[in-house]
C-alpha positions in Angstrom: -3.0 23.1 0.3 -5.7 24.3 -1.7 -9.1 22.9 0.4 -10.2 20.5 2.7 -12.9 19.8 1.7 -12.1 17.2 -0.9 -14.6 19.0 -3.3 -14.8 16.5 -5.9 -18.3 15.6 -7.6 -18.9 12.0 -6.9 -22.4 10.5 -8.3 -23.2 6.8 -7.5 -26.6 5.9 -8.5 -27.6 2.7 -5.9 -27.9 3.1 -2.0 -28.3 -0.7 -1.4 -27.1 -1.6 1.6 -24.4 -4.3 2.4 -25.1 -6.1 5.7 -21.9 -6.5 7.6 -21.4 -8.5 10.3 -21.1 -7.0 13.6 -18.3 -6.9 16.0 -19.7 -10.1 18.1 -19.0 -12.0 14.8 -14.9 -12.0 16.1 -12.4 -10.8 14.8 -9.9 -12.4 12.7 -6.4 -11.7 11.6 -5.6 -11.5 7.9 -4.8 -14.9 5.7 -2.5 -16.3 3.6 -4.5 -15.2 0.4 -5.9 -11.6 1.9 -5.2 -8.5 0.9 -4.5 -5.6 3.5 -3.8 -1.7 2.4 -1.5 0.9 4.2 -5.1 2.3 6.2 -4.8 0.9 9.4 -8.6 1.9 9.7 -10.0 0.0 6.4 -7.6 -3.4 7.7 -9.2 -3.2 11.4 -12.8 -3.1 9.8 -11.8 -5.9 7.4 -10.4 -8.0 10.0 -13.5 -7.5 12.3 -15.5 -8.4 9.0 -17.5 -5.2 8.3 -15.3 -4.8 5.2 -15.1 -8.3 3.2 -12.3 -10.1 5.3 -10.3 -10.7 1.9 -9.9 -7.2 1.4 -11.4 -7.5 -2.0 -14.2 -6.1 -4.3 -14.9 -3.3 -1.9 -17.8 -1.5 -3.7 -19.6 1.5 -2.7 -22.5 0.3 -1.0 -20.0 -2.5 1.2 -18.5 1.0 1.8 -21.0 2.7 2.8 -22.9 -0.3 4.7 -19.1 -0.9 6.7 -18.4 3.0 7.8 -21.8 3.2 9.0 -22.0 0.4 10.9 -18.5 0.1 12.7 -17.9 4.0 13.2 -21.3 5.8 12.0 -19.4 7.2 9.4 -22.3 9.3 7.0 -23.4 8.1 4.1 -22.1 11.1 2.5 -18.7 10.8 3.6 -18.1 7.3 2.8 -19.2 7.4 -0.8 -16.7 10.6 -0.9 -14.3 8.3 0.5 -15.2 5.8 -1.7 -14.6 8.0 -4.7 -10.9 8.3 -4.2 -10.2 4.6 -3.1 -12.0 3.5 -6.2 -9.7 5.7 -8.1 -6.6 3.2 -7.1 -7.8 0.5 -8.8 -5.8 0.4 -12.0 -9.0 -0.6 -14.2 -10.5 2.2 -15.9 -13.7 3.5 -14.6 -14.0 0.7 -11.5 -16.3 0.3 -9.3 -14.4 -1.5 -6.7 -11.0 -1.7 -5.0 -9.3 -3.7 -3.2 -7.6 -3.0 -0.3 -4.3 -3.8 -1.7 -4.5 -1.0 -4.8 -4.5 1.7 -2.2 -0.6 1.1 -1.8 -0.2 2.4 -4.7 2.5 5.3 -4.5 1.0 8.7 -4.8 -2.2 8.2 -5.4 -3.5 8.2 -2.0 -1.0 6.9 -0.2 1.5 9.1 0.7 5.3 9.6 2.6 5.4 10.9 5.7 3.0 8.1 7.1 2.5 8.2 10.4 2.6 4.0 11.2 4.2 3.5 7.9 7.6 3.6 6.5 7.9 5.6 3.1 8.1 3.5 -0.6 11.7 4.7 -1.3 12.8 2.1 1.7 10.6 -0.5 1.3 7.0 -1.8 1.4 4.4 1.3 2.6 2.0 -0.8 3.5 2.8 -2.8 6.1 2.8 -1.5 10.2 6.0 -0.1 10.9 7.0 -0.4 14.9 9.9 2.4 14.8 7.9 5.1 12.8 4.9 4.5 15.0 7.1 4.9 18.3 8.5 8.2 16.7 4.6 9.2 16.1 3.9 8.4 19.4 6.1 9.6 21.3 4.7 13.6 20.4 1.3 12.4 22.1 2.5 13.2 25.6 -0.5 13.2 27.4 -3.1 10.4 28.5 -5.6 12.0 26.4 -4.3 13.2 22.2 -5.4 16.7 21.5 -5.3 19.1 18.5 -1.9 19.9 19.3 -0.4 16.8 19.6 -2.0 15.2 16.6 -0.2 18.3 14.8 3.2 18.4 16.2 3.3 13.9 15.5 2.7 14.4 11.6 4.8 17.9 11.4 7.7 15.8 12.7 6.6 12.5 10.3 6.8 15.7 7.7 10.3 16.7 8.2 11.9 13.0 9.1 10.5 12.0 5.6 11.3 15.1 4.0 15.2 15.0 5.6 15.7 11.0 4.9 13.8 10.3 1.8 15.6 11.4 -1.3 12.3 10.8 -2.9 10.3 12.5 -1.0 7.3 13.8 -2.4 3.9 15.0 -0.9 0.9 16.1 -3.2 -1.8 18.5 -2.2 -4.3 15.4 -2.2 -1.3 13.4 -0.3 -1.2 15.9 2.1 -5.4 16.6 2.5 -5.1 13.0 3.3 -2.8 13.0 5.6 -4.4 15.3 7.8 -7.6 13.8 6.8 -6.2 10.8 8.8 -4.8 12.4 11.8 -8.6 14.6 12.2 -10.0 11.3 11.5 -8.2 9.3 14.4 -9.7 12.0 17.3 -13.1 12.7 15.5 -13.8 8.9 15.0 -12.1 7.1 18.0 -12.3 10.1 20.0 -14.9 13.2 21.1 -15.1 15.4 17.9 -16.8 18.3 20.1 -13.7 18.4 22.6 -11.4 17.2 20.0 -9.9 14.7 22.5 -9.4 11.3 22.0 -8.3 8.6 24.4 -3.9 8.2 23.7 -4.8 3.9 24.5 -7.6 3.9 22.2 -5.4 5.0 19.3 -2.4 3.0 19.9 -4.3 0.1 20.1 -5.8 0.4 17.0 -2.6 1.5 14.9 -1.0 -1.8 16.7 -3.4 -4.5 16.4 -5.7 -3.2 13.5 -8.3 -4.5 16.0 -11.2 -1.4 17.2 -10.4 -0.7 20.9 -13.7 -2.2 22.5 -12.3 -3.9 25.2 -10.6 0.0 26.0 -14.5 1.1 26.3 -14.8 2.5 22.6 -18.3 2.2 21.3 -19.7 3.0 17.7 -20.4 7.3 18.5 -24.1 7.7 18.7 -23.6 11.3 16.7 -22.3 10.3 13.1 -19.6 11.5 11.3 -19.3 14.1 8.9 -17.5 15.9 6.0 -18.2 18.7 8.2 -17.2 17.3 11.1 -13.9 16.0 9.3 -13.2 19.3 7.6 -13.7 20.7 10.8 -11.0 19.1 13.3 -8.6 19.2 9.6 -9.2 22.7 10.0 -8.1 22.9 13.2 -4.7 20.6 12.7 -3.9 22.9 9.9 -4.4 25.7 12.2 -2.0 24.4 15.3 1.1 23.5 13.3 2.4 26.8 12.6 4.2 24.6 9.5 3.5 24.5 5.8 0.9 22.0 4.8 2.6 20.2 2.1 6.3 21.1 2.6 8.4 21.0 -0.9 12.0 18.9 -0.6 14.4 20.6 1.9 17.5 21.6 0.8 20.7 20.1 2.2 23.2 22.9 2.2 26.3 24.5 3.3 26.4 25.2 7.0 26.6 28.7 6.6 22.8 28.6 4.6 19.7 28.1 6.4 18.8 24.4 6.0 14.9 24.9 5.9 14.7 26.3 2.6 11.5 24.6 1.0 10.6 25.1 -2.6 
């Protein structure tokens, strides 16, 4: 992978701000006629409300407005963030998405999910209970570090990339997907220890619900595109693994079967 730090020039000219409700407001599960995306993070702050709870017409300053005030996510960050969701939306030039449009296939999401299953067998965007518990089941510990977060998506990696005929994994696929995994422990978690809480993280993945009744509270310190190049960084760095593998090979048993190209 080239960089990490998602180096694209983003300019959006209004900072208004978008008041979202806050957490006492409830939280709600998704209706009949809203619209949910394959980031169990964007659908948990949708269903508590600090997104627009129908998923739709998400525009920079909701963005901006929603990451701040659930997970004291930058300013900075979020309109980056914002950038590439916008991007999804299949009008040219929007200024909006909806969470739905980020299920579109290899744009930003990606195979290799780690709650999802990949496009090739079915819809990506919907919580998948068998690829989470094979996620899962590499965070050994009470507590997910570093090291864990790395060996759960190197093993996503090579399931997908063994099973999926299809597979496919671009450099901005794959800067997103270990985007997500720094996110989970820098967000949820303690991004100075690089720890976060193993409860904390199922809980969200599983109910799309924030973890408050677990003891999570919005960090005092916000979070950065430092911060989140940062603990990427340091995934990258305990994997031992390429960062976006090409299709294995299926060969003969008398040729090494990890042959990536």
């Amino acid at each position: 992978m080239k960089s990490l730090s998602f180096s694209l020039a983003l300019g959006f000219g209004s900072t208004l701000v978008y008041s979202a409700p806050s957490p006492s407001s409830g939280w709600q599960a998704p209706g009949p006629n809203d619209v949910r995306a394959p980031c169990p993070m964007l659908n948990t702050l949708a269903n508590h409300g600090f997104l627009p709870h129908d998923g739709k017409g998400i525009t920079v300053n909701k963005t901006i407005d929603a990451l701040g005030s659930a997970l004291n996510i930058d300013a900075n960050l979020s309109t980056l963030l914002f950038g590439f969701a916008a991007t999804t939306n299949p009008q040219p030039n929007a200024t909006f998405f909806d969470l739905d449009h980020l299920s579109r296939h290899n744009i930003l999401e990606h195979d290799a999910s780690l709650s999802r299953q990949d496009s090739y067998f079915g819809p990506a965007d919907v919580f998948n209970e068998a690829v989470f518990n094979q996620t899962k089941s590499f965070w050994t510990g009470d507590i997910i570090d570093v090291q864990m977060a790395a060996n759960a998506r190197i093993v996503r990696l090579l399931t997908s990339n063994l099973t999926n005929p299809e597979y496919s994994l671009s450099d901005l696929g794959s800067a997103f997907s270990i985007g997500e995994s720094a996110a989970y422990i820098g967000i949820l978690g303690d991004k100075k220890s690089a720890t976060v809480p193993k409860s904390w993280v199922e809980y969200l993945f599983e109910n799309e619900r924030l973890p408050y009744e677990l003891g999570f509270k919005r960090p005092n310190d916000p979070f950065t595109t430092d911060d989140l190049g940062d603990l990427s960084t340091q995934i990258i760095n305990a994997q031992h693994f390429p960062q976006s593998p090409g299709k294995v090979e299926k060969r003969g048993d008398t040729r090494c079967p990890y042959g990536y190209h």
